[in-house]
C-alpha positions in Angstrom: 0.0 0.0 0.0 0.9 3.6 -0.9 0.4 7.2 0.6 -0.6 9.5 -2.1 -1.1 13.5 -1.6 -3.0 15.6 -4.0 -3.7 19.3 -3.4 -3.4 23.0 -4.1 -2.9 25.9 -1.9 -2.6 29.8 -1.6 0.8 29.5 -3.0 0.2 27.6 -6.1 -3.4 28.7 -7.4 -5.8 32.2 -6.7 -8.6 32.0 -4.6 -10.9 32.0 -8.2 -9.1 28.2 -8.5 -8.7 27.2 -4.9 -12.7 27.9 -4.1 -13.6 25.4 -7.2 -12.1 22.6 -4.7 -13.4 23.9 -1.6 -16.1 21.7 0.2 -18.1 22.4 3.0 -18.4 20.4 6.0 -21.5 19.2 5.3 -20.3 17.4 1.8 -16.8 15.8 3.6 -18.2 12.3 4.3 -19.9 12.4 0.9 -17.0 13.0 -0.9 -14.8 10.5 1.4 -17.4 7.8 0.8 -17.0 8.6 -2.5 -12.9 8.3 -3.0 -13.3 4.9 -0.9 -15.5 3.2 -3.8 -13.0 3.8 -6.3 -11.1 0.4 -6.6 -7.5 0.2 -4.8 -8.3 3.5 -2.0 -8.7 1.6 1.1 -8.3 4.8 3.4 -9.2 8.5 2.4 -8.9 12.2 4.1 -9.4 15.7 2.9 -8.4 19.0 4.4 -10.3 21.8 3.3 -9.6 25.5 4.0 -9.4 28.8 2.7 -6.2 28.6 1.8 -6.0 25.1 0.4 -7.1 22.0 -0.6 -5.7 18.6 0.0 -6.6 14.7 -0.8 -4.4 12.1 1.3 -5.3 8.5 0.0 -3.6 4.7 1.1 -4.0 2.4 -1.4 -2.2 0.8 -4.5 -1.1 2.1 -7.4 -4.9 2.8 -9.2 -5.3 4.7 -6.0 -2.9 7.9 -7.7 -5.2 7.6 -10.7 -8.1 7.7 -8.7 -6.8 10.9 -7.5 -7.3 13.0 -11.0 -10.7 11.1 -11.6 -12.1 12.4 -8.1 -11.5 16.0 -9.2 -13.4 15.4 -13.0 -16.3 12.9 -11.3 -16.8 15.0 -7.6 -15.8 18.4 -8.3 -16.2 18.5 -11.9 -13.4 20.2 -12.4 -10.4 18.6 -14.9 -7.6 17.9 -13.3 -5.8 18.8 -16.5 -6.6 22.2 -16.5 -5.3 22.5 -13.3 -2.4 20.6 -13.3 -0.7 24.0 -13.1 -1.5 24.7 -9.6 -1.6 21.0 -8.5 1.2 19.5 -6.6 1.3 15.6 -5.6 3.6 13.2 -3.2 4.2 9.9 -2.6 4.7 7.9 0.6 7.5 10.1 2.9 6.6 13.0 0.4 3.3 13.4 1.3 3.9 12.8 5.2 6.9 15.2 5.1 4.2 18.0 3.2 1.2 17.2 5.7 4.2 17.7 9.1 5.0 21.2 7.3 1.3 22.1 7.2 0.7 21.6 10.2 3.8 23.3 11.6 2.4 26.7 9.9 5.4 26.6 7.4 3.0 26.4 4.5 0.5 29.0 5.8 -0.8 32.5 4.6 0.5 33.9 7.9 4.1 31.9 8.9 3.4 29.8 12.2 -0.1 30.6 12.5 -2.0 27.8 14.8 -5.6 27.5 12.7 -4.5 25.0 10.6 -3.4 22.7 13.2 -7.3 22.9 14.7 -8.6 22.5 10.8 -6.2 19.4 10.2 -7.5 18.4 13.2 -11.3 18.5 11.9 -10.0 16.7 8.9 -8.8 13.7 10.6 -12.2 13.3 13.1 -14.3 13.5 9.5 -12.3 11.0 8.0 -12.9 8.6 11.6 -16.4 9.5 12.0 -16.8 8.5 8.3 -14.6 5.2 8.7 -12.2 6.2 5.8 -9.3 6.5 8.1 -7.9 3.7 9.5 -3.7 1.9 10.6 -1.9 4.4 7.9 -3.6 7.4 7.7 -4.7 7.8 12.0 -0.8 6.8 12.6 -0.1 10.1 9.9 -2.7 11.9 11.4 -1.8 11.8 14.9 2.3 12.0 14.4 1.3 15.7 12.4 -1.0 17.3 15.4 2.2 16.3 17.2 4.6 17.5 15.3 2.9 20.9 14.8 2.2 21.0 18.9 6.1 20.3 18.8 7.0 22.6 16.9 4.8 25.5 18.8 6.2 24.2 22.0 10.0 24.1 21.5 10.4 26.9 19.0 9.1 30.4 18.8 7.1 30.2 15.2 3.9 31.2 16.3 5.0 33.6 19.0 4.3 37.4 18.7 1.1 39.2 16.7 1.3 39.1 12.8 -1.6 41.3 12.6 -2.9 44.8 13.8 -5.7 43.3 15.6 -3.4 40.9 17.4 -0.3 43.0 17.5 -3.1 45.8 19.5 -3.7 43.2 22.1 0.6 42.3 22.7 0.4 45.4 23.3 -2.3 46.6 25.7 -0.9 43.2 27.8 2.2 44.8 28.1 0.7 48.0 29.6 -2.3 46.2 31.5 -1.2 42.5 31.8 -4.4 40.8 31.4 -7.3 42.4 29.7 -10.1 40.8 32.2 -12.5 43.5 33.2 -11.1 46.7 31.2 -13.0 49.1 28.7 -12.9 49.3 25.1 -13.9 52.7 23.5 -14.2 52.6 19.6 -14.3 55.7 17.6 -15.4 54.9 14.3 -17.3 51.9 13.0 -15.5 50.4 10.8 -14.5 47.1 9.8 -10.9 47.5 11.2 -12.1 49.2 14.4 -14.8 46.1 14.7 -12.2 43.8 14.2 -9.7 45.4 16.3 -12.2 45.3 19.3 -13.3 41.8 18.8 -9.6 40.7 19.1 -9.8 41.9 22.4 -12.3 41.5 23.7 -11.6 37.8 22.9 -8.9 38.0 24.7 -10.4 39.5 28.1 -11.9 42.8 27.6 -14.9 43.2 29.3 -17.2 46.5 27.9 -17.4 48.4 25.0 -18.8 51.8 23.8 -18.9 52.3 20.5 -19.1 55.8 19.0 -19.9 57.1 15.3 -21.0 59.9 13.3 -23.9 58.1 12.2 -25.5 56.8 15.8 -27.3 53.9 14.1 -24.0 52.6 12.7 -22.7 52.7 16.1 -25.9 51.0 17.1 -25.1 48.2 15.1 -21.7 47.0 15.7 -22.6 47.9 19.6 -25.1 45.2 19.1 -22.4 42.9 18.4 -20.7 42.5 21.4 -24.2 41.6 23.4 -25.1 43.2 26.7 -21.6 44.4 27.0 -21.6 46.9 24.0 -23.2 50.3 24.2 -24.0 53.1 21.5 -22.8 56.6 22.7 -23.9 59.9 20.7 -20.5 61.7 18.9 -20.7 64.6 20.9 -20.3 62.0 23.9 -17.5 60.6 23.2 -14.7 63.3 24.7 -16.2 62.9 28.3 -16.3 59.5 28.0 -12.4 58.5 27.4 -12.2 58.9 31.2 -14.2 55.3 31.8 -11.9 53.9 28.5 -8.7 51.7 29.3 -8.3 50.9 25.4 -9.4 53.4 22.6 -9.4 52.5 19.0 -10.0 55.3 16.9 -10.5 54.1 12.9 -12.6 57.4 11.3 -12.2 59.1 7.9 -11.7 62.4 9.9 -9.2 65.2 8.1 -7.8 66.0 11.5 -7.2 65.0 14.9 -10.8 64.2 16.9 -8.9 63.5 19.9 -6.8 66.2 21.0 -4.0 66.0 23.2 -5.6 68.1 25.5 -9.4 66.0 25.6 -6.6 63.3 26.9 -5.4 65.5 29.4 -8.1 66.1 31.1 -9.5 62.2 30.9 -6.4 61.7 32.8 -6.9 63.9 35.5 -10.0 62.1 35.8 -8.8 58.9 36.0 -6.1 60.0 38.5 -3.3 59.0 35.8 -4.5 54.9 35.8 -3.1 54.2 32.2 -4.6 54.8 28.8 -3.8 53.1 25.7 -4.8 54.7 22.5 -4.7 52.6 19.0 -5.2 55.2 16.1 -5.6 52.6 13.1 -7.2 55.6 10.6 -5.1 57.9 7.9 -5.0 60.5 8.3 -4.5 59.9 12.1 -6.9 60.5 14.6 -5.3 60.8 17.8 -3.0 64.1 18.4 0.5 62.6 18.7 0.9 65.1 21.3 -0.9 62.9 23.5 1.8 60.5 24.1 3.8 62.7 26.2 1.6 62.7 28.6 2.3 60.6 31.7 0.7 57.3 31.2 -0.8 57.6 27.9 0.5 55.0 25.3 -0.4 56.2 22.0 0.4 53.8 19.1 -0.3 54.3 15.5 -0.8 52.3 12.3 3.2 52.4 11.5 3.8 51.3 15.3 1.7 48.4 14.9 3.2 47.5 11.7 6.7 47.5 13.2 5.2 45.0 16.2 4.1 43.0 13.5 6.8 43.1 11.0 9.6 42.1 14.1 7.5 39.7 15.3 7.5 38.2 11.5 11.2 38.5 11.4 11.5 36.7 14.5 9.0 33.8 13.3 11.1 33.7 9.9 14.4 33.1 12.1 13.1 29.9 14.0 12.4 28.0 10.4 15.6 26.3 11.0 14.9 24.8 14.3 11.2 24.1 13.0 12.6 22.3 9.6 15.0 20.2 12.0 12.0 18.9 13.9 10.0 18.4 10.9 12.6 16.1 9.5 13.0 14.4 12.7 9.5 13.4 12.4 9.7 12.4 8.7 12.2 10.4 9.7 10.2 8.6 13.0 7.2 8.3 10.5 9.2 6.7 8.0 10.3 3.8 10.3 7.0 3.1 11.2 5.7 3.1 7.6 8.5 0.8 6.7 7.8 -1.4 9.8 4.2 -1.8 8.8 5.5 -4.2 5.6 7.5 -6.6 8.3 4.3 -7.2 10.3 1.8 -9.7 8.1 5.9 -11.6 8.2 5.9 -11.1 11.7 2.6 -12.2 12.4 3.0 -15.2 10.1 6.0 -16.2 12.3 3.7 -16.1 15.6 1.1 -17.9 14.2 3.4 -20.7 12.8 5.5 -20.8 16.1 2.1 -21.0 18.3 0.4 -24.1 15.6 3.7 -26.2 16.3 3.7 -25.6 20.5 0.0 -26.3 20.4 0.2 -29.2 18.2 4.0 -30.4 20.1 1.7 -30.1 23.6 -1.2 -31.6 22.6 0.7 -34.9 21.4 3.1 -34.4 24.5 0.2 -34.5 26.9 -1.6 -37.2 25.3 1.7 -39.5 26.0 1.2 -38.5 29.7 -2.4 -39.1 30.4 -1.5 -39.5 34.5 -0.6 -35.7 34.6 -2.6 -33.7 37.3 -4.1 -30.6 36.0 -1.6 -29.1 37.3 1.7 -30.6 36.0 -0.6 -30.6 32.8 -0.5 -26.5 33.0 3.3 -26.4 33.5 3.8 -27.9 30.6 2.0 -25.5 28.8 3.5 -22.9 30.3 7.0 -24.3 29.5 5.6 -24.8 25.8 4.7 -21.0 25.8 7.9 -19.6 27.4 10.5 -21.5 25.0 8.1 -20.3 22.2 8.4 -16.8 23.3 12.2 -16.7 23.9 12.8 -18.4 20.2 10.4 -15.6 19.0 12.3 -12.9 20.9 15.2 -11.9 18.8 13.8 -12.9 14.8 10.8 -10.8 15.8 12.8 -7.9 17.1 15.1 -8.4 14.1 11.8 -8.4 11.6 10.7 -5.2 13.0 13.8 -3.4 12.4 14.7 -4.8 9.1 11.3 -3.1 8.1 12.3 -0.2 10.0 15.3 -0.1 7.8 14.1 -1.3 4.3 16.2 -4.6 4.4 15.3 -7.5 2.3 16.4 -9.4 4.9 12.3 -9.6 5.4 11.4 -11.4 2.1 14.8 -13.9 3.4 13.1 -14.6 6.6 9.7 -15.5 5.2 11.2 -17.6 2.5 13.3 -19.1 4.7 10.7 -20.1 7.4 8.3 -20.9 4.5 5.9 -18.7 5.6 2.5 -18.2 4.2 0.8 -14.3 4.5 -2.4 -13.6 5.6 -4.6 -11.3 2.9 -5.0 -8.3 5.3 -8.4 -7.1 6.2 -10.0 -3.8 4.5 -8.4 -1.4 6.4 -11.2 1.0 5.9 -12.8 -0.2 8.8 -11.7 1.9 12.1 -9.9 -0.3 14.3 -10.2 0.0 17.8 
């Protein structure tokens, strides 16, 4: 049996190709169902993101074919036109591709953690469909760990890559956690909005929202629950006093908040910190501001550099993440090659266990005056001597798999040993 990998991502094909391959949830264990009738696919997955689009299929070799023929008969899309922005791998290639994505090498945004959730989701469809089964749970599970590896022992997804994220690095710095402070949003825009709901997933408890247009500010108010509120324009000056965070995102030609509107919020708030994000160009917030004691005044360039050294930082741990990538290719790669030594292995146990059982049985017929006792000794002696023959050819089985040796074939030619046809390995094991 073979590994095959078909796919397509962000980096090979626009989102006008990639969304022809997309599927929905809800269609996953049709489609699966549907790869697993084709003759020689005996175990099937499919990840299915924004960003890309993958097959992973264990079977023979129709199973590659079978590949190209999903994409005309399921998608109707021909995999001819697209071979372009296809890529495909084979056995260790498709194991070593499948570690990378879920390492966030391969991602939109370097080390990002999404895509370990979404392979995740990928590999409980496949289960919960019963396409997955030995090959494809043992790949499965060894790339969830190697991306939680990866995460754990380097720094690839530390830091914010965006201004959203970067805004709450930020505001921990000056506040440690966000629990229980107060978001004021000037502007309601989509980058304010989204700003905001980065942190107020992350701990921020209440939110006024201000806006030229009060019903606009009605709306995304409306958004955060019970917890957001609508303030009139005019309102918003007196009310930076009860704000810890401020995002200001308007299409104003000057400053709306003035240095000395900041001042006096302070005095108010007997100098307990203030952090203001002005995301809008022109800016919003007076620079000014920022001298002030307390005040932490960051702009759209600031937040760029948070995100751009974080980036930088993230591109300097590839190394150490390719290292452990390979580390884990390599692991996998014993294990696939052990897989072909077991139906020998397992031929060898059954052979050795026939001959004690049959060797015992005549034994114990010669000695009919045995106790029940003396009659279970023997058995037991049987057994042991079985299991100390089988000790070292087994151990030397496993790792001539483990190491591609044909020194497997030798051993089942030279035992005369007999394979058993495996069973469909579609069907989940427990």
């Amino acid at each position: 049996m073979q590994l095959y990998l078909l796919g397509l991502s962000h980096k090979t094909a626009p989102v006008e190709v990639r969304e022809k391959l997309a599927l929905a949830p809800e269609r996953l264990p049709q489609a699966l169902q549907f790869l697993c009738r084709r003759s020689g696919v005996q175990e099937a997955a499919i990840l299915s993101t924004c960003n890309r689009a993958e097959i992973y299929v264990v079977g023979d070799e129709k199973a590659g074919a079978h590949l190209d023929n999903f994409l005309d008969e399921f998608h109707h899309v021909s995999a001819r036109a697209l071979q372009d922005s296809l890529y495909r791998g084979y056995d260790a290639q498709s194991a070593r591709h499948l570690f990378r994505v879920a390492s966030g090498v391969e991602s939109l945004v370097l080390g990002e953690s999404e895509i370990l959730g979404q392979i995740k989701s990928a590999f409980e469809m496949a289960r919960e469909s019963g396409t997955s089964s030995k090959v494809l749970d043992e790949l499965f599970r060894r790339a969830i760990a190697c991306g939680k590896r990866t995460r754990t022992e380097t720094a690839i997804g530390r830091g914010a890559l965006s201004v959203g994220s970067a805004s709450v690095e930020l505001a921990k710095q000056i506040f440690g956690p966000l629990a229980g402070h107060t978001i004021l949003i000037l502007g309601a825009g989509k980058m304010s909005a989204r700003t905001a709901k980065t942190l107020v997933a992350s701990g921020a408890r209440y939110v006024m929202v201000a806006n030229r247009t009060f019903e606009k500010a009605q709306e995304l108010a409306a958004q955060f629950g019970p917890e957001g509120q609508a303030i009139r324009w005019d309102e918003f000056p007196q009310k930076l006093s009860e704000a810890d965070i401020v995002i200001a995102s308007t299409r104003a030609p000057g400053h709306i908040v003035k240095a000395s509107d900041v001042a006096q919020a302070m005095r108010v708030r007997r100098h307990r910190p203030l952090f203001l994000v002005d995301i809008a160009v022109p800016r919003d917030i007076d620079p000014q501001a920022h001298h002030l004691d307390n005040v932490f005044v960051y702009d759209i360039d600031d937040l760029q550099g948070v995100v751009n050294a974080n980036l930088a930082q993230r591109t300097l741990e590839l190394p150490l993440v390719e290292n452990i990538i390979e580390s884990e290719v390599q692991n996998w790669e014993k294990w696939y090659r052990a897989r072909r030594a077991q139906p020998v292995m397992a031929a060898l146990a059954r052979r050795a266990q026939e001959i004690r059982e049959s060797e015992v049985q005549s034994a114990l017929a010669q000695l009919p005056n045995l106790s029940e006792r003396e009659r279970e000794v023997v058995k037991a002696l049987a057994k042991s001597i079985e299991g100390k023959i089988l000790h070292a050819p087994l151990r030397h089985l496993r790792e001539a798999g483990e190491n591609d040796s044909s020194d497997v074939e030798a051993l089942r030619r030279a035992c005369g040993l007999e394979e058993k046809e495996p069973k469909n390995e579609t069907q989940n094991e427990e």
